[in-house]
C-alpha positions, 0 to 999 in steps of 0.5 A, a space after each residue: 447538206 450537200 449534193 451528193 454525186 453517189 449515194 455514198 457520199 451521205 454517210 459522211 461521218 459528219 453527216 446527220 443522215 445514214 443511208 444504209 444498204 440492205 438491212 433489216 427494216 422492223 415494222 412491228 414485231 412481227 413485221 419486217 423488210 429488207 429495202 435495198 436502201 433506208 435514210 435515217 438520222 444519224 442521232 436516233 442509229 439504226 437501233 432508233 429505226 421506225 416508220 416514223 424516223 424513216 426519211 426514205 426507203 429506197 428499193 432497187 427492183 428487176 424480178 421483184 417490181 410487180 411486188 415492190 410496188 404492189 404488195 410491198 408498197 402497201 405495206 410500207 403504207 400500211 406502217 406510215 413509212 413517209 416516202 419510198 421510191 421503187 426504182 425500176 433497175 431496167 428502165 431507170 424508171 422510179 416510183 415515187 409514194 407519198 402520204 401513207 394511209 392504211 391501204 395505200 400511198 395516196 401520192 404516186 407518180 412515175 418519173 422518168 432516169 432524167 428527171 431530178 428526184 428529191 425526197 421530201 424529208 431530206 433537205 438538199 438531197 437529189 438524185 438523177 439516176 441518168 447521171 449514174 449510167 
């Protein structure tokens, strides 16, 4: 996969990732979230989604940080989600988590909008929100 220069450019049609804005993500049954942005695998569609077939769940927070990276977070924890980022929409700040357990990401570190972001299931994808300013 390519670098991308925009978020969009990963849903070429001959891409084998979807990165898709804004939808329902279902946990469980009873149990959904609505990030701004998920990555999954072309092959397995949005019908296919779960925890385990989510390489990354992005949300974009101002007035919803404090529950993004609070009671959000530990839900995505909770369910096994691999990887999400919370960016902090004022400051260009991210959150990244890692290694989900059932109370909380046992990684968690902040990186500033310079630093050079990349997921850890998505081979070649980076991100820098300081070039997006």
């Amino acid at each position: 996969m390519r670098r991308p220069s925009s978020f969009s450019s990963l849903t070429a049609p001959s891409d084998p990732l979807l990165f898709t804005p804004a939808t329902t993500f279902r946990l469980s049954d009873d149990t959904f979230l609505e990030p701004d942005f998920v990555v999954y695998d072309r092959a397995i569609g949005l019908e296919g989604l779960t925890a385990a077939t989510c390489r990354l769940a992005i949300e974009v927070s101002d007035s919803s940080l404090a529950y993004d990276l609070g009671r959000k977070a530990t839900i995505y924890a909770a369910f096994g989600v691999g990887e999400l980022w919370v960016i902090d929409a004022l400051r260009l700040s991210t959150r990244i988590h890692r290694r989900p357990s059932p109370t909380c990401y046992q990684l968690v570190r902040d990186e500033r909008a310079e630093a050079e972001l990349a997921a850890e299931r998505i081979e070649a994808f980076q991100l820098r929100l300081s070039d997006h300013m």
